[in-house]
N, CA, C and O atoms as a Maestro MAE file, in Angstrom:
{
 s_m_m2io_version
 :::
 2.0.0
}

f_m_ct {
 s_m_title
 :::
 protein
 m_atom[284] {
  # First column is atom index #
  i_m_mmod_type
  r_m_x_coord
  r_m_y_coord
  r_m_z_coord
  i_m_residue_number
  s_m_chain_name
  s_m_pdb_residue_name
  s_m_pdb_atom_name
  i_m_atomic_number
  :::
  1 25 125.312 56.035 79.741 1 A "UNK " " N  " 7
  2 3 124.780 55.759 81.049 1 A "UNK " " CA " 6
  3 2 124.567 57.061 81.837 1 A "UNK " " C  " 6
  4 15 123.621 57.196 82.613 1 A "UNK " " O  " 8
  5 25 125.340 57.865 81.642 2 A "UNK " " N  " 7
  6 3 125.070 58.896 82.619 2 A "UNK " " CA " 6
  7 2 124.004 60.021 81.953 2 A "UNK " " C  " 6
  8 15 123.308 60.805 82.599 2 A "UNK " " O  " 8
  9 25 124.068 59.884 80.439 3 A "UNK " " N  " 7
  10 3 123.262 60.497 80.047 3 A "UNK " " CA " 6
  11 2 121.788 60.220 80.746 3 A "UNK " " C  " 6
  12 15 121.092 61.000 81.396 3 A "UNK " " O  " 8
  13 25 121.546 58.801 80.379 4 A "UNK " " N  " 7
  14 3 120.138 58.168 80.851 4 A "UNK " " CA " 6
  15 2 119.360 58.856 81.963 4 A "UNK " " C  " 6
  16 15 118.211 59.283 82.076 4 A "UNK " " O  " 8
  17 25 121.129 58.755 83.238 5 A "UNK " " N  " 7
  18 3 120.605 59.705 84.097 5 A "UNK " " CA " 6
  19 2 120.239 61.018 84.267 5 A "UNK " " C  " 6
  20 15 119.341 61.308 85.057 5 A "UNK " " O  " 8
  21 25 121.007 62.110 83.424 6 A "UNK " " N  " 7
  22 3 120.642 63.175 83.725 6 A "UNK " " CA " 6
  23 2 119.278 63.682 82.642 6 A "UNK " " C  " 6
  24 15 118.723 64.780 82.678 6 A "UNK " " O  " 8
  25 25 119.020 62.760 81.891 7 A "UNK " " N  " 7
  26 3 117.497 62.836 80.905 7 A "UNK " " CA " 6
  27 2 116.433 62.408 82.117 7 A "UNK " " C  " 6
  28 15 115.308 62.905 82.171 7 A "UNK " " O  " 8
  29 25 116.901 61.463 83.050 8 A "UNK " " N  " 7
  30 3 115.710 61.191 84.114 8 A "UNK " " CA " 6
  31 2 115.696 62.596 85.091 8 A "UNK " " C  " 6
  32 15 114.610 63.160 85.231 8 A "UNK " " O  " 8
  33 25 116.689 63.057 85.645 9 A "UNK " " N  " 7
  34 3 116.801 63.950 86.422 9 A "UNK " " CA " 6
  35 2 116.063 65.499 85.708 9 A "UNK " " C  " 6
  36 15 115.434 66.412 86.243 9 A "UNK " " O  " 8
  37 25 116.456 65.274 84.399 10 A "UNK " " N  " 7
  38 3 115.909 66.676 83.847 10 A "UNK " " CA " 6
  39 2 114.324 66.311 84.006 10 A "UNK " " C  " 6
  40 15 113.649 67.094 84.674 10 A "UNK " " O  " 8
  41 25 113.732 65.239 83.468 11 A "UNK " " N  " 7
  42 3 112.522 64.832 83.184 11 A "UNK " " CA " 6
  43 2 111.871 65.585 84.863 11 A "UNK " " C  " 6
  44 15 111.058 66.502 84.744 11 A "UNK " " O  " 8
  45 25 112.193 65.231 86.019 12 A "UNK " " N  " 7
  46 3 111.587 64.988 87.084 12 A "UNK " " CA " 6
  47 2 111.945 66.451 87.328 12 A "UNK " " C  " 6
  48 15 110.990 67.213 87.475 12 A "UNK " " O  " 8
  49 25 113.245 66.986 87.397 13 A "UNK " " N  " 7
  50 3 113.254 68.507 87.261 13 A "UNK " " CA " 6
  51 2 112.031 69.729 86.726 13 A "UNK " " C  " 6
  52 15 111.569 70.698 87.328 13 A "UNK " " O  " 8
  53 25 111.742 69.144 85.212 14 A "UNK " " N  " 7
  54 3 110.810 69.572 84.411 14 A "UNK " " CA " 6
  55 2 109.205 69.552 85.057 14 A "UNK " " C  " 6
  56 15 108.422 70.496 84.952 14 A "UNK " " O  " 8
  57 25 108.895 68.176 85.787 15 A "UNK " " N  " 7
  58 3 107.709 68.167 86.443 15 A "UNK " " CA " 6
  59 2 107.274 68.964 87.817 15 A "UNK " " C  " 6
  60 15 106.184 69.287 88.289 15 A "UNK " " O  " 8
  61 25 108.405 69.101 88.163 16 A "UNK " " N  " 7
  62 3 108.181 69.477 89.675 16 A "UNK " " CA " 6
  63 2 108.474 71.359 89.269 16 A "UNK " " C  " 6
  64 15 108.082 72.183 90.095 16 A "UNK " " O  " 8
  65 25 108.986 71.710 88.312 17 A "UNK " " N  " 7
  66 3 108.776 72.850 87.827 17 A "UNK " " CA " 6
  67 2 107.514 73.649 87.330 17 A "UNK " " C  " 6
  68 15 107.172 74.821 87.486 17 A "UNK " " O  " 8
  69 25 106.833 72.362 86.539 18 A "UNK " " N  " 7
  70 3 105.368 72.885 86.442 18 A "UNK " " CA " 6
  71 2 104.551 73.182 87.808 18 A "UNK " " C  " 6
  72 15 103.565 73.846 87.488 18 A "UNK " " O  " 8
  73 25 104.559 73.090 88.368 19 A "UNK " " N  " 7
  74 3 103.394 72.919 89.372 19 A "UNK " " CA " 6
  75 2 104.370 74.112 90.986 19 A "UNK " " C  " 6
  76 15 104.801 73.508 91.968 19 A "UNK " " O  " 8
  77 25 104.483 75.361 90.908 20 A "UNK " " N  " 7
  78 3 104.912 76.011 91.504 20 A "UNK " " CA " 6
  79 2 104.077 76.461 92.678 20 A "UNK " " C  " 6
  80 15 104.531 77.448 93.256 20 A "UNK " " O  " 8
  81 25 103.151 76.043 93.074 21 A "UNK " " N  " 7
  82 3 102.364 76.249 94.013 21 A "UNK " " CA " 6
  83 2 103.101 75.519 95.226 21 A "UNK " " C  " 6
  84 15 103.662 74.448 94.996 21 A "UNK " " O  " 8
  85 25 103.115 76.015 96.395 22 A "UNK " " N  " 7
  86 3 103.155 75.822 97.690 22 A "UNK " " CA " 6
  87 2 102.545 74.515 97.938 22 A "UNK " " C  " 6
  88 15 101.514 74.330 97.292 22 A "UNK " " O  " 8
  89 25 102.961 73.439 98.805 23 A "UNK " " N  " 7
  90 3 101.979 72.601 99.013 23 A "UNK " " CA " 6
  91 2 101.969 73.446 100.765 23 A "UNK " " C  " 6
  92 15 100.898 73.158 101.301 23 A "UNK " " O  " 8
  93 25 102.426 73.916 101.250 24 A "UNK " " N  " 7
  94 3 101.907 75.070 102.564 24 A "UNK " " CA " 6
  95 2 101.203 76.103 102.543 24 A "UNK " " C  " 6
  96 15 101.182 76.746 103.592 24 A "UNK " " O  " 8
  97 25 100.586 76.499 101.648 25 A "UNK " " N  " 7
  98 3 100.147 77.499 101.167 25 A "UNK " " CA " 6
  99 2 98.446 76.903 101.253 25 A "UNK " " C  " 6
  100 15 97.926 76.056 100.527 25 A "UNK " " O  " 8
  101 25 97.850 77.641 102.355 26 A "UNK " " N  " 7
  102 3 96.104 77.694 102.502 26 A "UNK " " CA " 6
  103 2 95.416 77.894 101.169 26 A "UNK " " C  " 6
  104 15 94.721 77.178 100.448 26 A "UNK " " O  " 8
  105 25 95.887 79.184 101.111 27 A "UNK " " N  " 7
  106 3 94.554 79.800 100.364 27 A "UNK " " CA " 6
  107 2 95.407 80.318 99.542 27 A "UNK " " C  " 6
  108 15 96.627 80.412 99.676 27 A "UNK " " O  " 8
  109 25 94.586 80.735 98.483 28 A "UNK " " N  " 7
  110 3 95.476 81.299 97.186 28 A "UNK " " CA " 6
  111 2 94.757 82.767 96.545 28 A "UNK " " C  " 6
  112 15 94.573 82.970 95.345 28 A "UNK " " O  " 8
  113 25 94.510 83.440 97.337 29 A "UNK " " N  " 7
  114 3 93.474 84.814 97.177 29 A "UNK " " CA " 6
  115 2 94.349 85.755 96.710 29 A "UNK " " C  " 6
  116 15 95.415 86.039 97.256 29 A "UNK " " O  " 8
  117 25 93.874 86.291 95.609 30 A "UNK " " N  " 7
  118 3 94.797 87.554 94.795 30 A "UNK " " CA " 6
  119 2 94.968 88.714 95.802 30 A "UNK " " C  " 6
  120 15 94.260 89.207 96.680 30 A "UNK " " O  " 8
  121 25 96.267 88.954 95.284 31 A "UNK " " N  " 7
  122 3 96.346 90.566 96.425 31 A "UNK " " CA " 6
  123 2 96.778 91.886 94.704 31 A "UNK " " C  " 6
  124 15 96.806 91.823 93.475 31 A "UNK " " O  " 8
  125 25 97.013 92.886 95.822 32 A "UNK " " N  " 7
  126 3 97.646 93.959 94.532 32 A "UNK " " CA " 6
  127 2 98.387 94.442 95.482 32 A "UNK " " C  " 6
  128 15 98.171 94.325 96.688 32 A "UNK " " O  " 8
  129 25 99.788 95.315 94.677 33 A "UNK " " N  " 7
  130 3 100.450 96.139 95.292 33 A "UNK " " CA " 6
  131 2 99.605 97.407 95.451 33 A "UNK " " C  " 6
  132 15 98.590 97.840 94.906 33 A "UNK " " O  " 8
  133 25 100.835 98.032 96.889 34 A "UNK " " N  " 7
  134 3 99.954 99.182 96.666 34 A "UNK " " CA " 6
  135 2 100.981 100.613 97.294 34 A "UNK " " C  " 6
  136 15 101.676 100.445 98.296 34 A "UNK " " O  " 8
  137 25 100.959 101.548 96.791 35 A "UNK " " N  " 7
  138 3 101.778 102.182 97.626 35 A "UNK " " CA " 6
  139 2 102.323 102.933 98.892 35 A "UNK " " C  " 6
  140 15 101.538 103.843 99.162 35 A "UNK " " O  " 8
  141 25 103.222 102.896 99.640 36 A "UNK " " N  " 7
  142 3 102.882 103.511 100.660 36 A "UNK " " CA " 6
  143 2 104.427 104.812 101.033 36 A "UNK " " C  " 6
  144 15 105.611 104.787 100.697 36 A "UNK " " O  " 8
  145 25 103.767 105.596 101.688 37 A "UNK " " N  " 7
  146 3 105.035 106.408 102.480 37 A "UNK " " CA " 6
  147 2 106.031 105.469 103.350 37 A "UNK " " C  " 6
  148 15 105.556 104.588 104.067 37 A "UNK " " O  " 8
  149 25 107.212 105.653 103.277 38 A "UNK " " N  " 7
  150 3 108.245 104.795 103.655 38 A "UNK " " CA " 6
  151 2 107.840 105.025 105.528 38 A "UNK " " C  " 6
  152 15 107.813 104.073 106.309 38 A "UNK " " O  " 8
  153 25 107.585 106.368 105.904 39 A "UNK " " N  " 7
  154 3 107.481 105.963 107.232 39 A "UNK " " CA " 6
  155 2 105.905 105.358 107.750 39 A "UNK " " C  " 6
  156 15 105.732 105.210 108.960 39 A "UNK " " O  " 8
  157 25 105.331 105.187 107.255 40 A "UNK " " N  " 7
  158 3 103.966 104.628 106.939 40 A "UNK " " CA " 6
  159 2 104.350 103.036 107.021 40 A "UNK " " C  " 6
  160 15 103.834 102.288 107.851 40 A "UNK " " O  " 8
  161 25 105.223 102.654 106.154 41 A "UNK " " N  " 7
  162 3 105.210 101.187 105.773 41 A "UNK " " CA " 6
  163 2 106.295 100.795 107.323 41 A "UNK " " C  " 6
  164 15 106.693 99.660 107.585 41 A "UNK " " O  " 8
  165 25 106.577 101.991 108.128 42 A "UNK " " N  " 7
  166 3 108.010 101.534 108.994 42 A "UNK " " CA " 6
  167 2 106.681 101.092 109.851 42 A "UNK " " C  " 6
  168 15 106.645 99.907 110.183 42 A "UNK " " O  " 8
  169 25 105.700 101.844 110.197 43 A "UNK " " N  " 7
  170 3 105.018 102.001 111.272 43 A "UNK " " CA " 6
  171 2 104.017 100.786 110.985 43 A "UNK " " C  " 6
  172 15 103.233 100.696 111.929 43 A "UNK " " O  " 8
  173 25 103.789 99.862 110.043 44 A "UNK " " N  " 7
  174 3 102.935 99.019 109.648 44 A "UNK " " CA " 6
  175 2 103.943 97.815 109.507 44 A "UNK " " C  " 6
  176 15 103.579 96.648 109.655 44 A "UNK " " O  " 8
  177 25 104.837 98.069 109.302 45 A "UNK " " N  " 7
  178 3 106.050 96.650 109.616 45 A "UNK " " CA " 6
  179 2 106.060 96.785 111.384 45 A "UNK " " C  " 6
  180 15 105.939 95.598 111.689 45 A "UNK " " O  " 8
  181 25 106.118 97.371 112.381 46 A "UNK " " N  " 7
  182 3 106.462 97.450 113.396 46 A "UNK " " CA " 6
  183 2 105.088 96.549 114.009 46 A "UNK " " C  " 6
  184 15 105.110 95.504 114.659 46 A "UNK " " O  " 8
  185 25 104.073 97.244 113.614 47 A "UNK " " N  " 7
  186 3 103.032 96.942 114.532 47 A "UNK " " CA " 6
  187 2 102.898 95.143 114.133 47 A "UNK " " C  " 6
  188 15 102.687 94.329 115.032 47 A "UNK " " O  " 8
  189 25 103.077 94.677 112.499 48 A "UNK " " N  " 7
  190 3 103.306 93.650 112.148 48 A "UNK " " CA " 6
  191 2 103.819 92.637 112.951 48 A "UNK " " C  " 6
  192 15 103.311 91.536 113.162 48 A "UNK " " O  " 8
  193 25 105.229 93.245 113.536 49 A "UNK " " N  " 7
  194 3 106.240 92.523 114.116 49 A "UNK " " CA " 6
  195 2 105.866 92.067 115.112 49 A "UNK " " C  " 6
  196 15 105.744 90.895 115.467 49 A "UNK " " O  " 8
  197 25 105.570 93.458 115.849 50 A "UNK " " N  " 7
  198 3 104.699 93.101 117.864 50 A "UNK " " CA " 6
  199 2 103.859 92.363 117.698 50 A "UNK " " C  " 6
  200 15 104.049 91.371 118.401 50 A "UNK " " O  " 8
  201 25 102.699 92.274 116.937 51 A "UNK " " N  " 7
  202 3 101.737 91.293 116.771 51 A "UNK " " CA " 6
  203 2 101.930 90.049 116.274 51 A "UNK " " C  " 6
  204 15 101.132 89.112 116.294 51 A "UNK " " O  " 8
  205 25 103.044 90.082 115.819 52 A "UNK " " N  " 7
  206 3 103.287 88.546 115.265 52 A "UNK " " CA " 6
  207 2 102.434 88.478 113.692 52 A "UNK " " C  " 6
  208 15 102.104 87.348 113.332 52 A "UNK " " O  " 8
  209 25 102.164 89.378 112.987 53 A "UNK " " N  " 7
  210 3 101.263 88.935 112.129 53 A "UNK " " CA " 6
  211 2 102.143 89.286 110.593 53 A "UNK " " C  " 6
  212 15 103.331 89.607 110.604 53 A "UNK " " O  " 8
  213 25 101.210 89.139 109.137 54 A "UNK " " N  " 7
  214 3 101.826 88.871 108.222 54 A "UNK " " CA " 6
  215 2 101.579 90.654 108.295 54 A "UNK " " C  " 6
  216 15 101.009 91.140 109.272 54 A "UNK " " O  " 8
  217 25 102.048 91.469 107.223 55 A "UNK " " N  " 7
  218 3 101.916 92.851 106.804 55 A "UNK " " CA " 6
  219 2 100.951 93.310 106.105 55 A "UNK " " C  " 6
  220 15 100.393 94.406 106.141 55 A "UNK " " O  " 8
  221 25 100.709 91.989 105.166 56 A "UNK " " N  " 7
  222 3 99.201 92.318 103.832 56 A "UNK " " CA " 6
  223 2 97.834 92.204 105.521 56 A "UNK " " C  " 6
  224 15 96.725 92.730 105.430 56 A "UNK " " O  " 8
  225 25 98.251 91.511 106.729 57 A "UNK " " N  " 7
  226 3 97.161 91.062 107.286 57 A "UNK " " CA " 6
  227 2 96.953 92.431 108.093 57 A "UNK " " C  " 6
  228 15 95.825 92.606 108.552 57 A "UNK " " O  " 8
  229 25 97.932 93.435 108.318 58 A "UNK " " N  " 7
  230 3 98.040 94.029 108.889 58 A "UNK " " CA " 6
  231 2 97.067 95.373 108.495 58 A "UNK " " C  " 6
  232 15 96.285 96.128 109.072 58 A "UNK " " O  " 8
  233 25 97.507 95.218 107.438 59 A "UNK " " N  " 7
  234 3 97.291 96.655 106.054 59 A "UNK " " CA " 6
  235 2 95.692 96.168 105.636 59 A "UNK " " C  " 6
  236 15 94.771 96.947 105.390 59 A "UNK " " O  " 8
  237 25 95.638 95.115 105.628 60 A "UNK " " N  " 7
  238 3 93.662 94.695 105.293 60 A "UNK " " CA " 6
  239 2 93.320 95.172 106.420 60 A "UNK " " C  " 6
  240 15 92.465 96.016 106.152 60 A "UNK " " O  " 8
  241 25 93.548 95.122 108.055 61 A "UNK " " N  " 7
  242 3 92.413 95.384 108.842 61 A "UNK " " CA " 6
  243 2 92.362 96.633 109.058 61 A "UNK " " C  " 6
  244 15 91.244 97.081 109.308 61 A "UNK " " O  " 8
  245 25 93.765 97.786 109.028 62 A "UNK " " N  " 7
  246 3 93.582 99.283 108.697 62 A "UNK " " CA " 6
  247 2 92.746 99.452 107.732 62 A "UNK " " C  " 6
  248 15 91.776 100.141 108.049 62 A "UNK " " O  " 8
  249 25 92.761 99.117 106.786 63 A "UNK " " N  " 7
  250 3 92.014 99.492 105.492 63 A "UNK " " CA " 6
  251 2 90.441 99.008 105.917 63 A "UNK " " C  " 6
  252 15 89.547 99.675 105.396 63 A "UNK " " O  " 8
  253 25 90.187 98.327 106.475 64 A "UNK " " N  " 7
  254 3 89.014 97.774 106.636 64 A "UNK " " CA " 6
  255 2 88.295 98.707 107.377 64 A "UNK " " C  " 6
  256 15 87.283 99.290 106.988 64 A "UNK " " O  " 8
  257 25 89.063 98.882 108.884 65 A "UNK " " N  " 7
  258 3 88.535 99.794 109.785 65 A "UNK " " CA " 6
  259 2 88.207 101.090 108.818 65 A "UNK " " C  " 6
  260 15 87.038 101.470 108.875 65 A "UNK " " O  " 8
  261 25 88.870 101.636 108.158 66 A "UNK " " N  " 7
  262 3 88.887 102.931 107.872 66 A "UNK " " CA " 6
  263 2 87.485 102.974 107.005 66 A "UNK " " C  " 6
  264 15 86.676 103.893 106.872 66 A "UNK " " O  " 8
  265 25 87.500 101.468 106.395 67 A "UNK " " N  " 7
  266 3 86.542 101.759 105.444 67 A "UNK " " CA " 6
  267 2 85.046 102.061 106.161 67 A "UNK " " C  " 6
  268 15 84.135 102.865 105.963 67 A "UNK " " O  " 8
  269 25 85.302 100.993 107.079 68 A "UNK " " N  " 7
  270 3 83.838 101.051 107.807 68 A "UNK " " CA " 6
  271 2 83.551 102.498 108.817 68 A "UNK " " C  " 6
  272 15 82.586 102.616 109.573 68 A "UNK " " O  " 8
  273 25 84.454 103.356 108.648 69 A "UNK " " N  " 7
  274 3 84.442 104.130 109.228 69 A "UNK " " CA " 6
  275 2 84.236 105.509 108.496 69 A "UNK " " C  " 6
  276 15 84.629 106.599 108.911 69 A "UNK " " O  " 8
  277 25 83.468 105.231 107.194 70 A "UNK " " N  " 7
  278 3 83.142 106.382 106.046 70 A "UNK " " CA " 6
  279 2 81.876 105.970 105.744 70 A "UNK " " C  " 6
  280 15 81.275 106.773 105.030 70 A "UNK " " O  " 8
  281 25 81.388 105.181 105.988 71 A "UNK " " N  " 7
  282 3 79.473 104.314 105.840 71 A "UNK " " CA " 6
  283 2 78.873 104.923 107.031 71 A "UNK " " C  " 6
  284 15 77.706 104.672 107.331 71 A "UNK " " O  " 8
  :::
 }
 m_bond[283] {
  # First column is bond index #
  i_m_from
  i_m_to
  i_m_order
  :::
  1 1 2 1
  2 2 3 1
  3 3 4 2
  4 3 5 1
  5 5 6 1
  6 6 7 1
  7 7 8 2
  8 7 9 1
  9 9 10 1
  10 10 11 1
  11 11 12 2
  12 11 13 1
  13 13 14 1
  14 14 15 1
  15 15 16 2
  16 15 17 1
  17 17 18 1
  18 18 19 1
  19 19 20 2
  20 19 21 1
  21 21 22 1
  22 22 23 1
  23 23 24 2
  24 23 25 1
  25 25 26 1
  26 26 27 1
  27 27 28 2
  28 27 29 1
  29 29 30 1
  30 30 31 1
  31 31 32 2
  32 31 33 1
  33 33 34 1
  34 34 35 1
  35 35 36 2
  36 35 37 1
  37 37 38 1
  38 38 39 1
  39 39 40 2
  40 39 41 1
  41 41 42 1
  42 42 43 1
  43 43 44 2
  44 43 45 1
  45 45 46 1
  46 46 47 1
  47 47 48 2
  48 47 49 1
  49 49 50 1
  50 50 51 1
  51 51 52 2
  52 51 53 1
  53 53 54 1
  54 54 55 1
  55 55 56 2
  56 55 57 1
  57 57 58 1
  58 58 59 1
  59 59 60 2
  60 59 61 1
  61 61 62 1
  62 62 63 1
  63 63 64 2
  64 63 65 1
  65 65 66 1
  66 66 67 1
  67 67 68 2
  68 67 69 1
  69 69 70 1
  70 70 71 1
  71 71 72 2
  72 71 73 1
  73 73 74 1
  74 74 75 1
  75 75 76 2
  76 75 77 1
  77 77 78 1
  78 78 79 1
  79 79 80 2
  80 79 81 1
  81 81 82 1
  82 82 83 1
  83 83 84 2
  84 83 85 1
  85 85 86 1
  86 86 87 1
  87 87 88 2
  88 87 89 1
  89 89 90 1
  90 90 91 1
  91 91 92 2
  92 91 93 1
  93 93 94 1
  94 94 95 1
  95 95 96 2
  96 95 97 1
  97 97 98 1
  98 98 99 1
  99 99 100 2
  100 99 101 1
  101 101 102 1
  102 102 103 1
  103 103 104 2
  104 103 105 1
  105 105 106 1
  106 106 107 1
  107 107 108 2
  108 107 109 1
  109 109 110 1
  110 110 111 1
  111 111 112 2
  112 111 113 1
  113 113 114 1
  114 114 115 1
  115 115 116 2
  116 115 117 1
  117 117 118 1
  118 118 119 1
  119 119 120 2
  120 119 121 1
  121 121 122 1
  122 122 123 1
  123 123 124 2
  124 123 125 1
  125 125 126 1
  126 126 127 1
  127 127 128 2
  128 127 129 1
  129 129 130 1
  130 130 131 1
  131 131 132 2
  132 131 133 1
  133 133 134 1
  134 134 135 1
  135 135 136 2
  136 135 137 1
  137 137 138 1
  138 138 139 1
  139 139 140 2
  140 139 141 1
  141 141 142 1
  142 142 143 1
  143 143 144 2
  144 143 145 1
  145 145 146 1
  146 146 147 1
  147 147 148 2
  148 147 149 1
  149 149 150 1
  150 150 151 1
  151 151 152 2
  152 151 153 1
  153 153 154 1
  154 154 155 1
  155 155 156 2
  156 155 157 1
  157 157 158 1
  158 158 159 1
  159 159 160 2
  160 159 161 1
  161 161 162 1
  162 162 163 1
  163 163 164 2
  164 163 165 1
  165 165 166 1
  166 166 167 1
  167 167 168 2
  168 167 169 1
  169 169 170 1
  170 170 171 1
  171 171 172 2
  172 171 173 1
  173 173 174 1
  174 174 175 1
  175 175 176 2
  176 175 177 1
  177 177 178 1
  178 178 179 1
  179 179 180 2
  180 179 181 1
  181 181 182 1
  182 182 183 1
  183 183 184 2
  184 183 185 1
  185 185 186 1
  186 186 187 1
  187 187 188 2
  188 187 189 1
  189 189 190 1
  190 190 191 1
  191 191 192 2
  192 191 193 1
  193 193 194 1
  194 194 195 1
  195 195 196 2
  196 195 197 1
  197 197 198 1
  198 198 199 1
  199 199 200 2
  200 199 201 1
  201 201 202 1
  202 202 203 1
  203 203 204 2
  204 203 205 1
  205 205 206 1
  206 206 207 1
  207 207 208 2
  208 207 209 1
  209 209 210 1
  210 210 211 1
  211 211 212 2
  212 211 213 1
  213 213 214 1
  214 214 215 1
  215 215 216 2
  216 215 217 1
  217 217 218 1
  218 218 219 1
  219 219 220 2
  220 219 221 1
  221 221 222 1
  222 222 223 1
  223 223 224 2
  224 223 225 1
  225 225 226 1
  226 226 227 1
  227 227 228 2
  228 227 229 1
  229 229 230 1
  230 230 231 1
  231 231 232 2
  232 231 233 1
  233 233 234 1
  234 234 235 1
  235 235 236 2
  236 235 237 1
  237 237 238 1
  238 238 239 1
  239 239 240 2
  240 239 241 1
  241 241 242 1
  242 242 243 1
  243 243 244 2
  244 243 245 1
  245 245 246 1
  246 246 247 1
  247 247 248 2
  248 247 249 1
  249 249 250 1
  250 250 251 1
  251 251 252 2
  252 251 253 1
  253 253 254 1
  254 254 255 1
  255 255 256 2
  256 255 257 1
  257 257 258 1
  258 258 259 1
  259 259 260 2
  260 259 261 1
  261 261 262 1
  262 262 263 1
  263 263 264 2
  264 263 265 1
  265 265 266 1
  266 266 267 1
  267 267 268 2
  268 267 269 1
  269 269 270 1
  270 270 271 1
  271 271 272 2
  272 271 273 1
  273 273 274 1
  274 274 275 1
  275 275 276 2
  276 275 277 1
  277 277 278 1
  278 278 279 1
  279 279 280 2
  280 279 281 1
  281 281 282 1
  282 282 283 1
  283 283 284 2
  :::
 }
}
């Protein structure tokens, strides 16, 4: 009997293991690491913080500006 149960529990364990995606999770857009100077990353966590925003969101619109700013 208790086996029964823990073969059901593994079973449902096993399913909900496949499928590791977020059900909170928007969008699913690849990122890459990337490296940075530690006081670089202090000064890009900070501004993060004050703004309320994520860090990758932070580090795309530097990078963005900069880019548009070599065209």
């Amino acid at each position: 009997m208790a086996e029964d149960f823990l073969n059901k529990v593994s079973k449902k364990a096993s399913e909900q293991l496949k499928n590791l995606k977020s059900p909170y999770q928007f969008e699913t857009e690849r990122t890459k690491t990337v490296q940075l100077r530690m006081s670089t990353y202090k000064e890009v966590k900070r501004i993060a913080f004050e703004n309320d925003e994520k860090i990758v969101d932070v580090l795309e619109k530097i990078i963005r500006e900069g880019l548009a700013k070599r065209r």
